[in-house]
N, C-alpha and C positions, 0 to 999 in steps of 0.2 A: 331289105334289112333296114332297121330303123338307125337312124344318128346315134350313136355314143359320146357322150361327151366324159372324156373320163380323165383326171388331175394326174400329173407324172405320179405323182402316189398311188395312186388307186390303181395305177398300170403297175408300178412296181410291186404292190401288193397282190395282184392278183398273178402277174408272172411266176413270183415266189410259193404264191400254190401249187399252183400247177406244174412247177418245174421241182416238186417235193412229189408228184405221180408220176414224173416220166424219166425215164432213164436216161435224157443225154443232156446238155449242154446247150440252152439255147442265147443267142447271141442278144448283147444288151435289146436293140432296134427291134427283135420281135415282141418289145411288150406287150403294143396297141392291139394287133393280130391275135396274140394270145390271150390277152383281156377279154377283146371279142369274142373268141373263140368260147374262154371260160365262160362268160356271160350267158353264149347261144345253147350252153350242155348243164347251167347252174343246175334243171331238174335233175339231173343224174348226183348232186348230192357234192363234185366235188371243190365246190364251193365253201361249203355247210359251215365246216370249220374254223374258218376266220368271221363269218357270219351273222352266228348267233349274238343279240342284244344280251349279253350275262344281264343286267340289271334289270333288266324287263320281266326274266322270266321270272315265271311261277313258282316258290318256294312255298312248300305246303306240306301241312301234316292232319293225317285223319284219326281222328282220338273221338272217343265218348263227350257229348257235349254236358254231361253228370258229373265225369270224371267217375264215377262209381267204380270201387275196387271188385264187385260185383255185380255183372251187368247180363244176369242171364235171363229175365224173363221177357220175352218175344223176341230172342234170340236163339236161343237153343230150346223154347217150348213155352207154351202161356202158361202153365202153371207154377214157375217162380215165384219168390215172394220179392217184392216191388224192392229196387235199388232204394240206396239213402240219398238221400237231396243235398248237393255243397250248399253252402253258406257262400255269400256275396265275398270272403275276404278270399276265400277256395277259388272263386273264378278270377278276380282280379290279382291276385298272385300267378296262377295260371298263366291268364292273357301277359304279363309283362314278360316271364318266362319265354315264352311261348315265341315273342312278339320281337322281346327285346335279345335277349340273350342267344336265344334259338334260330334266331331274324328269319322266321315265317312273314310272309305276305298274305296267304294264304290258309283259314283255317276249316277241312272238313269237319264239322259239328253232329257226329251220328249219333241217331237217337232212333231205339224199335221199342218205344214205349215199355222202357225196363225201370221207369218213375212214370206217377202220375200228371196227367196234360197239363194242368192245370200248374204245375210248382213248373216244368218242363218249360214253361213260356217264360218263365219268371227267371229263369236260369239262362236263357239264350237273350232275353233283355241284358242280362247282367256281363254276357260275352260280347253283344253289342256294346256296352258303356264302356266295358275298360277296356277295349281291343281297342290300339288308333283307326282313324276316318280310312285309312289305306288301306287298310288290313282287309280283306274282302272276308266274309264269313260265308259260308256255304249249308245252310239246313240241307241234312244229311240221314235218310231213312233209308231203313232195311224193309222188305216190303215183304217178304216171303224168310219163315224162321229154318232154322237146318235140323228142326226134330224130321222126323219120320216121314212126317203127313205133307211136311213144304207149307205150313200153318201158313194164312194170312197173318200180317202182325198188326194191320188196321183196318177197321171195319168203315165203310166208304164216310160214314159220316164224320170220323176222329178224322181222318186224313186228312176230310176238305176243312175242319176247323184248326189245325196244324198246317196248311196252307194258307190259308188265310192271312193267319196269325203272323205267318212269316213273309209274306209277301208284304204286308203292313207294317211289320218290324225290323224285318232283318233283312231280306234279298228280296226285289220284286223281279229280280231278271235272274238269278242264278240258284241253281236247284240241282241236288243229288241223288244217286240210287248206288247204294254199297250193296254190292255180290263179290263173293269170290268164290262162286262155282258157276260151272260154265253154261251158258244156254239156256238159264232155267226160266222159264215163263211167268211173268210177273202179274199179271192177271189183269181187270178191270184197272187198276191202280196205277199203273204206269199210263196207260190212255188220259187219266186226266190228269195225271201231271204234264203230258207233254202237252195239253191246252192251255195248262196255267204257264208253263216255261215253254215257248214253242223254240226259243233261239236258247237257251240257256241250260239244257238238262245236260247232269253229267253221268258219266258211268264212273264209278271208285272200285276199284278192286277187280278191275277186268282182265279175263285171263290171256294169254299169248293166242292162242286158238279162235276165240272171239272174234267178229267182224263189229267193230263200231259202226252199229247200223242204227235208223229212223226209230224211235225219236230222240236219240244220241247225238249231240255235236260233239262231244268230246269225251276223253275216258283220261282217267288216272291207272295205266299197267303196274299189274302183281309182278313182281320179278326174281319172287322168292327163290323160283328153282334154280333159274341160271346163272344170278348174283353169288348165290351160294355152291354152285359145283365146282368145286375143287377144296381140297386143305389147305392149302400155299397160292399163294398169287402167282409164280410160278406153274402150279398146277391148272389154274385158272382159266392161264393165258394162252394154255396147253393147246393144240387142235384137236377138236373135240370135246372142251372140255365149256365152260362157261362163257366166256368170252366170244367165242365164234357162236353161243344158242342168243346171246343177247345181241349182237348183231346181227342175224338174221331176223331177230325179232323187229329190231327198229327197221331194215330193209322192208320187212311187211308192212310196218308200217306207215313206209314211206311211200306206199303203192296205192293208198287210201288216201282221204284228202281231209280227216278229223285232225286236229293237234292233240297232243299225248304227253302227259306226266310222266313220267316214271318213276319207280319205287328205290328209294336209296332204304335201305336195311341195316337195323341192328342185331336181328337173332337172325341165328344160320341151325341148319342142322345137326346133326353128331357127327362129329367127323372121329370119334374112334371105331368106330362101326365099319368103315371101308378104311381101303390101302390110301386110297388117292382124293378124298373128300365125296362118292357119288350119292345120292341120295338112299340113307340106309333103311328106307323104306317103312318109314313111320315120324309123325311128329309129336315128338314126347318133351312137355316144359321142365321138365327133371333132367332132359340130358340133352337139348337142343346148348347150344353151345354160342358166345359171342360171335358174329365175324371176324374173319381175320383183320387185322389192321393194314388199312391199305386199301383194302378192296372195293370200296366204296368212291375210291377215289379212279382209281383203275376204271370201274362200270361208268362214271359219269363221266370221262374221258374217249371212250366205246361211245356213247350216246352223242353227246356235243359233234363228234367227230363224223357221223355215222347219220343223224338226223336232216332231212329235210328241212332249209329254212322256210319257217314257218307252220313248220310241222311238229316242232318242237315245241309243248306249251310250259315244259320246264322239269322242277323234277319235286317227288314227295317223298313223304313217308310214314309208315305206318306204324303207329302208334295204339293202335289194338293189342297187336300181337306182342310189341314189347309191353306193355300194362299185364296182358296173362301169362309171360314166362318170367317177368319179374317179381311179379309177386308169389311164385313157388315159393315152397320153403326152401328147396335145395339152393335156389337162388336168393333176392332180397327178402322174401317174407310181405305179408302184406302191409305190415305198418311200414316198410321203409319202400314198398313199390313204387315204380315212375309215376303212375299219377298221384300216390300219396307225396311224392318232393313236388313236386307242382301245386300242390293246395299247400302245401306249405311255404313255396315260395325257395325253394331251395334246390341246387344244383342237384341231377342226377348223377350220381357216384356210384352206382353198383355194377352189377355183375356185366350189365351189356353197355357200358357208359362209356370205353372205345371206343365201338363203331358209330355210336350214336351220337358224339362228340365229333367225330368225323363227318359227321350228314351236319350239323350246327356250322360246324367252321367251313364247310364248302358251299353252307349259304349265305354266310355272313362274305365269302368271297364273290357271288354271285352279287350280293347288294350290294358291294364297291366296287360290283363292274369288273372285277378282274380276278382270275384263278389261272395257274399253272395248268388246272387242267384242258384249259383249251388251245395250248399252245400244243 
Protein backbone atom coordinates (compact mmCIF):
# COMPACT_ATOMS: atom_id res chain seq x y z
CA UNK A 1 0.00 0.00 0.00
CA UNK A 2 1.30 3.40 -1.00
CA UNK A 3 2.49 6.29 1.82
CA UNK A 4 -0.42 8.63 2.83
CA UNK A 5 0.27 11.62 3.91
CA UNK A 6 -2.68 13.11 5.23
CA UNK A 7 -2.96 16.73 7.76
CA UNK A 8 -4.88 16.01 11.38
CA UNK A 9 -7.68 17.72 9.20
CA UNK A 10 -7.98 15.78 6.43
CA UNK A 11 -8.11 12.64 9.08
CA UNK A 12 -10.63 14.34 10.92
CA UNK A 13 -12.54 15.13 8.03
CA UNK A 14 -12.49 11.91 6.58
CA UNK A 15 -13.39 10.05 10.08
CA UNK A 16 -16.36 12.23 10.18
CA UNK A 17 -17.55 10.63 6.98
CA UNK A 18 -17.35 7.61 7.59
CA UNK A 19 -18.33 7.57 11.09
CA UNK A 20 -21.96 9.24 9.55
CA UNK A 21 -22.12 5.25 7.65
CA UNK A 22 -21.34 3.36 10.43
CA UNK A 23 -23.16 2.51 13.45
CA UNK A 24 -20.88 2.77 16.41
CA UNK A 25 -18.42 5.02 18.15
CA UNK A 26 -14.94 5.06 17.00
CA UNK A 27 -12.38 6.32 19.26
CA UNK A 28 -10.48 9.81 18.57
CA UNK A 29 -6.82 7.54 17.55
CA UNK A 30 -8.54 5.55 14.78
CA UNK A 31 -8.52 8.48 12.35
CA UNK A 32 -5.32 7.68 10.33
CA UNK A 33 -6.66 3.93 9.96
CA UNK A 34 -9.93 5.09 9.02
CA UNK A 35 -8.73 7.67 6.59
CA UNK A 36 -6.82 4.90 4.97
CA UNK A 37 -9.39 2.75 4.98
CA UNK A 38 -11.87 5.57 3.48
CA UNK A 39 -9.16 6.36 0.88
CA UNK A 40 -8.65 2.39 -0.14
CA UNK A 41 -13.03 1.83 -0.79
CA UNK A 42 -13.30 5.94 -2.11
CA UNK A 43 -14.68 3.88 -5.49
CA UNK A 44 -17.36 2.60 -3.70
CA UNK A 45 -18.76 6.39 -3.58
CA UNK A 46 -18.42 6.86 0.12
CA UNK A 47 -16.31 9.57 -0.13
CA UNK A 48 -18.23 11.49 -2.94
CA UNK A 49 -19.89 13.70 -0.51
CA UNK A 50 -17.46 15.88 1.04
CA UNK A 51 -15.67 15.63 -2.43
CA UNK A 52 -17.21 17.13 -4.95
CA UNK A 53 -15.33 20.79 -6.37
CA UNK A 54 -19.01 22.72 -6.12
CA UNK A 55 -17.12 25.54 -8.09
CA UNK A 56 -15.70 23.55 -10.78
CA UNK A 57 -18.78 21.87 -11.80
CA UNK A 58 -20.76 22.30 -14.76
CA UNK A 59 -23.68 24.70 -14.51
CA UNK A 60 -25.62 24.41 -17.73
CA UNK A 61 -28.66 25.04 -19.66
CA UNK A 62 -29.85 23.73 -23.27
CA UNK A 63 -32.07 26.22 -24.93
CA UNK A 64 -32.49 27.11 -28.67
CA UNK A 65 -29.50 29.01 -29.86
CA UNK A 66 -32.57 31.32 -32.03
CA UNK A 67 -34.31 31.53 -29.00
CA UNK A 68 -37.33 31.01 -31.60
CA UNK A 69 -40.85 30.95 -29.75
CA UNK A 70 -41.35 28.65 -32.63
CA UNK A 71 -38.86 26.11 -33.42
CA UNK A 72 -40.46 23.45 -35.28
CA UNK A 73 -39.12 22.87 -38.66
CA UNK A 74 -36.36 19.96 -38.66
CA UNK A 75 -37.55 19.21 -35.46
CA UNK A 76 -40.77 17.75 -35.60
CA UNK A 77 -40.73 17.46 -39.70
CA UNK A 78 -38.98 19.69 -42.68
CA UNK A 79 -41.88 20.99 -43.80
CA UNK A 80 -42.19 23.98 -41.34
CA UNK A 81 -41.98 27.37 -42.13
CA UNK A 82 -38.44 28.73 -41.10
CA UNK A 83 -38.17 30.18 -37.40
CA UNK A 84 -37.73 34.19 -37.00
CA UNK A 85 -33.93 35.29 -36.46
CA UNK A 86 -33.22 37.45 -32.88
CA UNK A 87 -31.63 40.51 -33.25
CA UNK A 88 -28.00 41.17 -31.77
CA UNK A 89 -29.75 43.16 -28.58
CA UNK A 90 -32.15 39.46 -28.28
CA UNK A 91 -28.82 37.48 -27.81
CA UNK A 92 -26.93 39.81 -25.72
CA UNK A 93 -29.75 40.27 -23.25
CA UNK A 94 -29.96 36.61 -23.35
CA UNK A 95 -26.20 35.84 -22.63
CA UNK A 96 -26.16 38.36 -19.52
CA UNK A 97 -29.38 36.68 -18.25
CA UNK A 98 -28.23 33.60 -18.80
CA UNK A 99 -24.72 34.10 -17.63
CA UNK A 100 -25.12 36.50 -15.06
CA UNK A 101 -28.25 36.22 -13.14
CA UNK A 102 -28.78 32.51 -14.01
CA UNK A 103 -24.74 31.86 -13.28
CA UNK A 104 -24.57 29.25 -16.25
CA UNK A 105 -21.01 28.30 -17.12
CA UNK A 106 -22.14 26.44 -19.55
CA UNK A 107 -24.38 27.05 -22.61
CA UNK A 108 -26.04 23.96 -24.94
CA UNK A 109 -26.82 26.11 -28.18
CA UNK A 110 -29.39 23.62 -30.14
CA UNK A 111 -29.91 24.28 -33.52
CA UNK A 112 -31.97 21.50 -36.23
CA UNK A 113 -31.88 24.05 -38.76
CA UNK A 114 -35.41 25.71 -37.79
CA UNK A 115 -33.56 29.27 -39.45
CA UNK A 116 -31.52 29.52 -42.31
CA UNK A 117 -27.44 28.50 -42.01
CA UNK A 118 -26.46 31.42 -43.11
CA UNK A 119 -28.30 34.09 -40.42
CA UNK A 120 -27.64 30.74 -37.83
CA UNK A 121 -23.80 31.55 -37.94
CA UNK A 122 -24.42 35.13 -37.54
CA UNK A 123 -26.42 34.29 -34.29
CA UNK A 124 -23.85 31.96 -32.63
CA UNK A 125 -21.11 34.75 -33.56
CA UNK A 126 -23.34 36.97 -31.46
CA UNK A 127 -23.64 34.10 -28.38
CA UNK A 128 -19.94 33.97 -28.75
CA UNK A 129 -19.34 37.98 -28.30
CA UNK A 130 -21.65 38.58 -25.46
CA UNK A 131 -21.24 35.31 -23.36
CA UNK A 132 -17.84 35.93 -21.08
CA UNK A 133 -14.37 34.16 -22.20
CA UNK A 134 -15.59 31.35 -19.51
CA UNK A 135 -18.54 30.64 -20.28
CA UNK A 136 -17.92 27.54 -22.73
CA UNK A 137 -20.51 27.39 -25.53
CA UNK A 138 -21.45 24.23 -26.87
CA UNK A 139 -22.87 23.83 -30.89
CA UNK A 140 -25.77 21.74 -30.20
CA UNK A 141 -27.56 19.65 -33.22
CA UNK A 142 -30.41 17.44 -33.53
CA UNK A 143 -29.52 15.03 -36.16
CA UNK A 144 -32.59 12.81 -36.61
CA UNK A 145 -36.35 14.86 -36.43
CA UNK A 146 -39.27 12.98 -34.37
CA UNK A 147 -41.92 13.08 -37.40
CA UNK A 148 -42.61 9.73 -38.46
CA UNK A 149 -39.98 8.83 -40.99
CA UNK A 150 -36.88 9.71 -38.06
CA UNK A 151 -36.16 12.54 -41.21
CA UNK A 152 -32.45 13.46 -41.44
CA UNK A 153 -32.35 17.07 -40.25
CA UNK A 154 -28.90 17.74 -42.40
CA UNK A 155 -27.80 16.75 -45.52
CA UNK A 156 -23.96 15.58 -45.24
CA UNK A 157 -22.99 18.81 -46.94
CA UNK A 158 -24.86 21.59 -44.29
CA UNK A 159 -23.47 19.69 -41.54
CA UNK A 160 -19.86 19.72 -42.64
CA UNK A 161 -20.24 23.66 -43.34
CA UNK A 162 -21.92 24.10 -39.77
CA UNK A 163 -18.91 22.20 -38.44
CA UNK A 164 -16.76 24.06 -39.81
CA UNK A 165 -18.11 27.08 -39.19
CA UNK A 166 -18.01 26.13 -35.47
CA UNK A 167 -15.04 24.71 -35.04
CA UNK A 168 -13.45 28.12 -36.43
CA UNK A 169 -15.79 30.17 -34.38
CA UNK A 170 -17.18 28.80 -31.43
CA UNK A 171 -15.71 25.19 -30.00
CA UNK A 172 -12.85 23.47 -31.87
CA UNK A 173 -12.96 20.73 -29.01
CA UNK A 174 -16.44 20.51 -27.81
CA UNK A 175 -19.50 19.44 -29.75
CA UNK A 176 -23.29 18.13 -29.05
CA UNK A 177 -25.92 15.57 -30.08
CA UNK A 178 -29.66 16.36 -28.41
CA UNK A 179 -31.96 13.04 -28.41
CA UNK A 180 -34.40 12.39 -26.00
CA UNK A 181 -35.46 9.15 -27.24
CA UNK A 182 -33.76 6.20 -26.58
CA UNK A 183 -31.23 4.15 -28.87
CA UNK A 184 -32.06 5.71 -32.03
CA UNK A 185 -29.46 5.43 -34.82
CA UNK A 186 -28.03 8.61 -35.84
CA UNK A 187 -26.79 7.66 -39.19
CA UNK A 188 -23.67 8.79 -41.49
CA UNK A 189 -23.70 12.05 -39.30
CA UNK A 190 -22.64 11.00 -36.05
CA UNK A 191 -19.42 9.19 -37.65
CA UNK A 192 -18.25 12.42 -38.74
CA UNK A 193 -18.76 14.27 -36.13
CA UNK A 194 -16.85 11.91 -33.89
CA UNK A 195 -13.72 12.65 -36.37
CA UNK A 196 -14.04 16.27 -36.08
CA UNK A 197 -14.63 15.91 -31.87
CA UNK A 198 -12.87 12.67 -31.16
CA UNK A 199 -12.30 13.77 -27.24
CA UNK A 200 -15.18 16.11 -26.95
CA UNK A 201 -18.65 14.83 -28.23
CA UNK A 202 -21.47 15.06 -25.96
CA UNK A 203 -24.92 13.32 -25.55
CA UNK A 204 -27.88 16.02 -24.22
CA UNK A 205 -30.83 14.68 -23.44
CA UNK A 206 -29.85 10.86 -22.72
CA UNK A 207 -32.23 8.73 -21.30
CA UNK A 208 -31.69 6.44 -17.84
CA UNK A 209 -31.60 3.30 -19.96
CA UNK A 210 -28.92 4.48 -22.29
CA UNK A 211 -25.30 3.25 -22.21
CA UNK A 212 -22.85 6.29 -22.80
CA UNK A 213 -21.17 4.38 -25.38
CA UNK A 214 -18.19 5.41 -28.36
CA UNK A 215 -18.27 8.00 -29.69
CA UNK A 216 -19.77 9.66 -26.36
CA UNK A 217 -17.34 11.01 -23.68
CA UNK A 218 -19.87 12.32 -21.85
CA UNK A 219 -23.92 12.92 -21.61
CA UNK A 220 -26.13 15.44 -19.93
CA UNK A 221 -29.26 12.81 -18.23
CA UNK A 222 -33.07 13.54 -18.87
CA UNK A 223 -34.47 13.17 -15.28
CA UNK A 224 -37.76 14.22 -16.01
CA UNK A 225 -39.39 10.99 -14.64
CA UNK A 226 -38.03 10.53 -11.50
CA UNK A 227 -37.40 14.19 -10.46
CA UNK A 228 -40.92 14.52 -10.92
CA UNK A 229 -42.56 11.27 -9.27
CA UNK A 230 -44.24 12.16 -6.49
CA UNK A 231 -46.79 15.34 -5.45
CA UNK A 232 -45.04 16.20 -2.05
CA UNK A 233 -41.46 15.95 -1.41
CA UNK A 234 -42.65 13.91 1.22
CA UNK A 235 -43.95 11.61 -1.41
CA UNK A 236 -40.79 11.92 -3.36
CA UNK A 237 -38.60 10.75 -0.65
CA UNK A 238 -41.11 7.90 -0.36
CA UNK A 239 -39.52 4.06 -1.19
CA UNK A 240 -40.40 3.64 -4.28
CA UNK A 241 -41.09 6.68 -5.22
CA UNK A 242 -38.53 9.28 -7.09
CA UNK A 243 -35.73 9.52 -4.89
CA UNK A 244 -34.82 5.89 -4.60
CA UNK A 245 -35.36 5.75 -9.20
CA UNK A 246 -32.83 8.72 -9.16
CA UNK A 247 -30.36 7.17 -7.15
CA UNK A 248 -30.27 4.08 -8.81
CA UNK A 249 -29.81 6.03 -11.59
CA UNK A 250 -26.69 7.78 -10.68
CA UNK A 251 -25.46 4.04 -8.95
CA UNK A 252 -25.62 3.12 -13.01
CA UNK A 253 -23.98 5.55 -13.53
CA UNK A 254 -21.26 5.26 -11.28
CA UNK A 255 -20.52 1.60 -12.91
CA UNK A 256 -19.53 3.40 -16.18
CA UNK A 257 -16.52 5.70 -16.45
CA UNK A 258 -18.28 9.00 -18.61
CA UNK A 259 -18.93 12.15 -16.33
CA UNK A 260 -22.74 13.04 -16.30
CA UNK A 261 -24.78 16.25 -15.95
CA UNK A 262 -27.94 15.91 -14.65
CA UNK A 263 -31.11 17.54 -15.40
CA UNK A 264 -32.44 19.94 -12.52
CA UNK A 265 -36.32 20.75 -13.74
CA UNK A 266 -38.78 23.36 -13.99
CA UNK A 267 -42.19 21.58 -15.46
CA UNK A 268 -43.21 18.35 -13.86
CA UNK A 269 -46.30 16.61 -14.71
CA UNK A 270 -50.16 16.73 -13.62
CA UNK A 271 -50.15 15.83 -10.61
CA UNK A 272 -54.24 15.99 -10.32
CA UNK A 273 -54.36 13.01 -12.36
CA UNK A 274 -53.07 10.47 -9.60
CA UNK A 275 -53.34 10.21 -5.64
CA UNK A 276 -49.55 10.29 -4.98
CA UNK A 277 -47.85 12.37 -7.94
CA UNK A 278 -47.22 8.88 -10.52
CA UNK A 279 -46.83 9.65 -14.04
CA UNK A 280 -50.55 10.24 -15.31
CA UNK A 281 -49.64 8.89 -18.53
CA UNK A 282 -49.37 11.78 -20.96
CA UNK A 283 -47.42 15.00 -21.37
CA UNK A 284 -50.04 17.74 -21.92
CA UNK A 285 -48.42 21.80 -21.84
CA UNK A 286 -52.03 22.81 -20.77
CA UNK A 287 -51.89 20.79 -17.67
CA UNK A 288 -48.22 19.81 -16.87
CA UNK A 289 -47.91 21.62 -13.78
CA UNK A 290 -44.69 23.63 -11.85
CA UNK A 291 -42.41 21.40 -9.63
CA UNK A 292 -43.06 21.31 -6.44
CA UNK A 293 -40.90 23.79 -4.41
CA UNK A 294 -38.01 22.06 -2.90
CA UNK A 295 -37.56 19.30 -5.15
CA UNK A 296 -35.02 20.43 -7.04
CA UNK A 297 -32.97 20.95 -4.17
CA UNK A 298 -33.79 17.43 -2.64
CA UNK A 299 -32.58 15.80 -6.29
CA UNK A 300 -29.34 17.58 -6.26
CA UNK A 301 -28.55 16.59 -2.78
CA UNK A 302 -29.43 12.62 -3.94
CA UNK A 303 -26.79 13.40 -6.66
CA UNK A 304 -23.87 15.29 -4.98
CA UNK A 305 -24.39 12.63 -2.27
CA UNK A 306 -24.66 9.54 -4.49
CA UNK A 307 -22.06 10.44 -7.41
CA UNK A 308 -18.88 9.16 -8.05
CA UNK A 309 -15.94 11.80 -7.64
CA UNK A 310 -15.19 12.58 -10.85
CA UNK A 311 -18.13 11.17 -12.20
CA UNK A 312 -19.87 13.87 -11.56
CA UNK A 313 -19.53 16.54 -14.50
CA UNK A 314 -22.24 18.63 -12.71
CA UNK A 315 -25.70 19.63 -13.18
CA UNK A 316 -28.19 21.25 -16.15
CA UNK A 317 -31.08 22.16 -17.33
CA UNK A 318 -33.50 22.19 -19.73
CA UNK A 319 -34.80 24.90 -21.24
CA UNK A 320 -36.67 23.50 -24.34
CA UNK A 321 -39.32 22.07 -22.46
CA UNK A 322 -39.85 25.21 -20.19
CA UNK A 323 -39.87 27.57 -23.53
CA UNK A 324 -42.91 25.09 -24.90
CA UNK A 325 -45.10 24.93 -21.70
CA UNK A 326 -44.58 28.35 -21.12
CA UNK A 327 -45.60 29.63 -23.79
CA UNK A 328 -49.23 27.84 -23.68
CA UNK A 329 -51.89 29.95 -23.39
CA UNK A 330 -53.08 28.34 -20.32
CA UNK A 331 -49.70 29.19 -19.09
CA UNK A 332 -47.65 32.62 -20.13
CA UNK A 333 -48.81 32.98 -23.73
CA UNK A 334 -46.27 33.44 -26.17
CA UNK A 335 -45.45 37.21 -25.79
CA UNK A 336 -44.66 36.85 -22.11
CA UNK A 337 -42.71 33.01 -22.70
CA UNK A 338 -39.13 32.21 -21.13
CA UNK A 339 -37.44 32.83 -24.10
CA UNK A 340 -39.45 35.98 -24.90
CA UNK A 341 -38.05 37.51 -21.09
CA UNK A 342 -34.73 36.62 -22.19
CA UNK A 343 -34.69 38.73 -25.48
CA UNK A 344 -36.04 41.08 -23.64
CA UNK A 345 -33.69 40.99 -20.88
CA UNK A 346 -36.03 40.59 -18.10
CA UNK A 347 -36.53 38.15 -15.22
CA UNK A 348 -38.73 35.09 -15.70
CA UNK A 349 -41.77 35.50 -13.61
CA UNK A 350 -44.43 33.15 -14.71
CA UNK A 351 -46.05 30.25 -14.31
CA UNK A 352 -42.86 27.77 -13.69
CA UNK A 353 -40.56 30.65 -12.35
CA UNK A 354 -40.31 28.57 -8.78
CA UNK A 355 -38.69 25.70 -9.75
CA UNK A 356 -36.74 27.49 -12.16
CA UNK A 357 -35.55 30.18 -9.64
CA UNK A 358 -34.60 27.30 -7.58
CA UNK A 359 -32.22 25.63 -10.40
CA UNK A 360 -30.63 29.73 -10.72
CA UNK A 361 -29.98 30.13 -7.08
CA UNK A 362 -28.44 26.43 -6.49
CA UNK A 363 -26.07 27.51 -9.28
CA UNK A 364 -25.30 30.75 -8.23
CA UNK A 365 -24.47 28.47 -4.79
CA UNK A 366 -22.39 25.99 -6.81
CA UNK A 367 -20.29 29.30 -8.23
CA UNK A 368 -19.44 30.46 -4.59
CA UNK A 369 -18.31 27.14 -3.82
CA UNK A 370 -20.84 26.53 -1.30
CA UNK A 371 -24.53 25.11 -0.99
CA UNK A 372 -26.42 23.52 2.02
CA UNK A 373 -27.04 20.97 -0.37
CA UNK A 374 -23.88 19.18 0.06
CA UNK A 375 -23.74 19.10 3.61
Amino acid sequence: MPAFNLTAVQSANVLAVLSKKLPIRLPANYALPCALFCLCISNLGLCAETSHRLDSLERSFWLHASLAAQSQRGYWGPHFAPSAVPSEDHIRNAARLLTETYAANRLYLVYHQECPSGDIEKVFCWWRQHCPRETQLVPTVVLRMYDKENSPVFRSEELRRFVEFCRRSISDDLFAVYDVYSNREQGDSLQFLSQQYPKGLIRVGIQPDEVIASPFNSAVQDTWSGVCHGTTNADWLDRGFGAETLRNWVDARNRQSCPVAWDLIAVAWDYHATERGGYPGYDDAARNMPLPAGRNRLAAKEILHTARLGLLAGFSSDLLILQANSQHPARDGTSNSFYETLKRGTVYRGSFSEPFNEVAELFAEFRNGKTTVAD
